[in-house]
C-alpha positions in Angstrom: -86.8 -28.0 64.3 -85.8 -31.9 64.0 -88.8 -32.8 66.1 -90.9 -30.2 64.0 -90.1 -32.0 61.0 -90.6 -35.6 62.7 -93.9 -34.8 63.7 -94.3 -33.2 59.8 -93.3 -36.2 58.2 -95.8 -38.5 60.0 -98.2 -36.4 59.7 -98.2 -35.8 56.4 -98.0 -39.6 55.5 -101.8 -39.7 56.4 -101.2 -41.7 59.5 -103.9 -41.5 62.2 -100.5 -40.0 64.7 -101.2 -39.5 68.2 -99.5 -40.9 70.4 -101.6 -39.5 73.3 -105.3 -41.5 73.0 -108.2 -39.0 71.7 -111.1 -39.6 73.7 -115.0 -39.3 73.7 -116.6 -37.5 75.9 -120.0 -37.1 76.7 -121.1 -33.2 76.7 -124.5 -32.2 78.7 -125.9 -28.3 78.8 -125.9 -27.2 82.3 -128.8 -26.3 83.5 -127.8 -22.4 84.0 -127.1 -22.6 80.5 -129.6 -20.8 78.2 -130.7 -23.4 75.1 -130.8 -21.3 72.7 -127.4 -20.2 72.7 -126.1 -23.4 73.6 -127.9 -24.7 70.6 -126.2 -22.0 68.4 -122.5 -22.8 70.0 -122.9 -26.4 69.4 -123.9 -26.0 65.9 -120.8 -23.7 65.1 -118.9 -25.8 66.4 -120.1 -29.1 64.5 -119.7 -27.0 61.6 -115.9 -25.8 62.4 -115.4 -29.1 62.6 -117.3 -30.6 59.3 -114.8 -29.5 57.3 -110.8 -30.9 57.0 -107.7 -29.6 55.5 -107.7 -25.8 56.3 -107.5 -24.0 59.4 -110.6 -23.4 62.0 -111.8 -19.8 62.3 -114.1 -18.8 64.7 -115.4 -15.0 64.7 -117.6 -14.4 67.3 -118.2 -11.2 69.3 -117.1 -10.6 72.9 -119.4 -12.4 75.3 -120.9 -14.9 73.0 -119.1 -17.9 75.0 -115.9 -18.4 72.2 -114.0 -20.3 75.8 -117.3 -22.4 76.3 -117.3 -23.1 72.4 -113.5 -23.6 72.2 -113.9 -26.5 74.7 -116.3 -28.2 73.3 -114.5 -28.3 69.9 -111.1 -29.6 72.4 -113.7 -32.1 73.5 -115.3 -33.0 70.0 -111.4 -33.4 68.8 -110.5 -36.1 71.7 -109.3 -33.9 74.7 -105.4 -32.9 74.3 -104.8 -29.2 72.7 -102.4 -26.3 73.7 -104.3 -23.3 74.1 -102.3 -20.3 72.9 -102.9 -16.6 74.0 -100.9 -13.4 73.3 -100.1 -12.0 76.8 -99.5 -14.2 80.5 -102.7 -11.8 81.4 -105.1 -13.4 79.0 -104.0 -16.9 79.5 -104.6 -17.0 83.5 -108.0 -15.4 82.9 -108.7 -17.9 80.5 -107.4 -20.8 81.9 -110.0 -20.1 85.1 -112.7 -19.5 82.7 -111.8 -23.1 80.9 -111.3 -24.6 84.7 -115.3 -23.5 85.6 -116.5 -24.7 82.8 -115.0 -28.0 82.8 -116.9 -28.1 86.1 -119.9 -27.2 84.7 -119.8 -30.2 82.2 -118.8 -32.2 85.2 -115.9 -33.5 83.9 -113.2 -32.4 86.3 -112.9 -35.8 86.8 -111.7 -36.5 83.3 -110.5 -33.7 81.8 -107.4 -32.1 83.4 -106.0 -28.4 82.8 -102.6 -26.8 83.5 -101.3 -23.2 83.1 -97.5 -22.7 81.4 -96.0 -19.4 81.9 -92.4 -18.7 81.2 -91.3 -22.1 81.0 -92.8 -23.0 84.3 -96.4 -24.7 85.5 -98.1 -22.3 87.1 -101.4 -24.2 87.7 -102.8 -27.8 87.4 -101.5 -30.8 88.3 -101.0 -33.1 85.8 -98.8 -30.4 83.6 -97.7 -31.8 80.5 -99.8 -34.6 80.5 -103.0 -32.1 80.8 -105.5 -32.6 78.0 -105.2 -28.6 77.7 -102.0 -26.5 78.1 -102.9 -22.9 78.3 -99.9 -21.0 77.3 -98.9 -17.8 75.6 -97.0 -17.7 72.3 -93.9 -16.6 73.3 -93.5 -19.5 75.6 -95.5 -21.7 73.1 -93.2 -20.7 70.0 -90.1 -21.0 72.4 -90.7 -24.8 74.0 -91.7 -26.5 69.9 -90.2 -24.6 67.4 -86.6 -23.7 69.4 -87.2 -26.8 71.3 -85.7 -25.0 74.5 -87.8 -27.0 77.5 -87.4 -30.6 78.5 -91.4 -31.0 78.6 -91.9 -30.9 75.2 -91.5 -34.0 72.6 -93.0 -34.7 69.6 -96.4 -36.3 71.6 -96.9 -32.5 72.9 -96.5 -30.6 69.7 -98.7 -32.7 67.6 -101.3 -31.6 69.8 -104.6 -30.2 68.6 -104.2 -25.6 68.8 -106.1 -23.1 69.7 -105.1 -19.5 69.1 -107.4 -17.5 71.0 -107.8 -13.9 71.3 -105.6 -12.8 68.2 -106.4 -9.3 67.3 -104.9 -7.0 64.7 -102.4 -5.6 67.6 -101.0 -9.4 67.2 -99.2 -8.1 63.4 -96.2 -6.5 65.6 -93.1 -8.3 66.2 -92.4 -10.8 67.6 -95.8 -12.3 68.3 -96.3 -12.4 64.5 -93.8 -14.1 63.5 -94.0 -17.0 66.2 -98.3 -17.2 65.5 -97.4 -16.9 61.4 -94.6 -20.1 61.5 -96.3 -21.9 63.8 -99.4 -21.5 61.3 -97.4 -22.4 58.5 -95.9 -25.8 60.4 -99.1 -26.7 61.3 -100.9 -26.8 57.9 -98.9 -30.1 57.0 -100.3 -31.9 59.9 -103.2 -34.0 58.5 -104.6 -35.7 61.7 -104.7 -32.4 64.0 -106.5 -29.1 63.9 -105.6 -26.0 64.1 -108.2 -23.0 65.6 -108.2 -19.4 65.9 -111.0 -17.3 68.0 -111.3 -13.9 68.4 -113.8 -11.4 67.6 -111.6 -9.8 65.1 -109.5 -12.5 63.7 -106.2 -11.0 61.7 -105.4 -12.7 58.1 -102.4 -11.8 56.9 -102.2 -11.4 53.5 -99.1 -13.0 53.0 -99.4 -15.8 55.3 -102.9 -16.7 56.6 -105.3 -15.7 54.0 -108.5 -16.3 54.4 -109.3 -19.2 51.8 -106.7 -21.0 54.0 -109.2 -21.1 56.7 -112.8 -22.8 57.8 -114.0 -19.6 58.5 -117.4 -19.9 61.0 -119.0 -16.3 61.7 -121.5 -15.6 64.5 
């Protein structure tokens, strides 16, 4: 909690904090890609990202391209998020899907991804100096909040997030409570942002309601 509340402090001063440099990238469709709905995830995105001071929520159905969309906003943002999943299942698939489409930007070259599965890199090879961690929340809430593995410092935790695939199932223990506090932590930090995608996003009534959050629909 003492790097928690470092990183909390500086943010909430209004600092520009990050000691990792955000970058620009440049984004071009692929040609596979169909414009139209291309068009529509860029827009979404721009508009996630248009407003500041709540949390990003992205409800989209399944199959619209929420990983494609999810990357861009990583990419829009300056590179360097943890992206958060519920189970070690959902986080390899994703972290394959976020790998192929990294190629498809052609940016393999400057954007790197690693996997971290109970407390250990599975994939990727720059690992905690990825621009995106894909992780699950146990292993998430257990490396930042309980501060348990070496890897993570304050540079790691004031990372942009993305929860992604948090359904209603989510609500039972302990995955609640670690998504809910890490919420709740994160809503002091001025300078990052904070996203959850799913195509039934949960708000809890107590903790994340829904005038607490961007809220994008597709």
């Amino acid at each position: 909690f003492d790097v928690v509340r470092t990183a909390d402090i500086i943010a909430s001063k209004g600092e520009n904090f990050s000691p990792m440099a955000d970058n620009k990238y440049v984004i071009h469709k692929p040609s596979h890609y169909d414009q139209n709905r291309y068009n529509e995830q860029i827009s979404y995105v721009e508009k996630l990202l248009s407003v500041n001071g709540k949390i990003d929520c992205l409800k989209a159905p399944t199959g619209y391209g929420k990983t494609a969309m999810g990357l861009i906003y990583t990419l829009y943002t300056g590179g360097y998020t943890y992206w958060i999943l519920p189970t070690n299942f959902l986080a390899t698939t994703t972290y394959n899907s976020i790998v192929n489409h990294i190629k498809d930007f052609s940016l393999e070259n400057e954007v790197s991804v690693s996997l971290l599965l109970s407390g250990e890199w599975k994939e990727g090879k720059d690992k905690e100096n990825a621009n995106i961690i894909v992780t699950n929340i146990d292993n998430f809430e257990l490396s930042t909040f309980k501060n348990k593995r070496k890897y993570m410092s304050l540079q790691h935790i004031t990372r942009h997030c993305i929860f992604d695939e948090f359904h209603g199932y989510v609500t039972m223990a302990p995955l609640m409570f670690s998504f809910v506090t890490t919420l709740r932590a994160r809503n002091s930090y001025k300078n990052r942002r904070t996203l959850i995608m799913s195509a039934t996003p949960i708000f809890h009534t107590r903790f994340v309601k829904k005038d607490m959050c961007n809220v994008v629909e597709v």
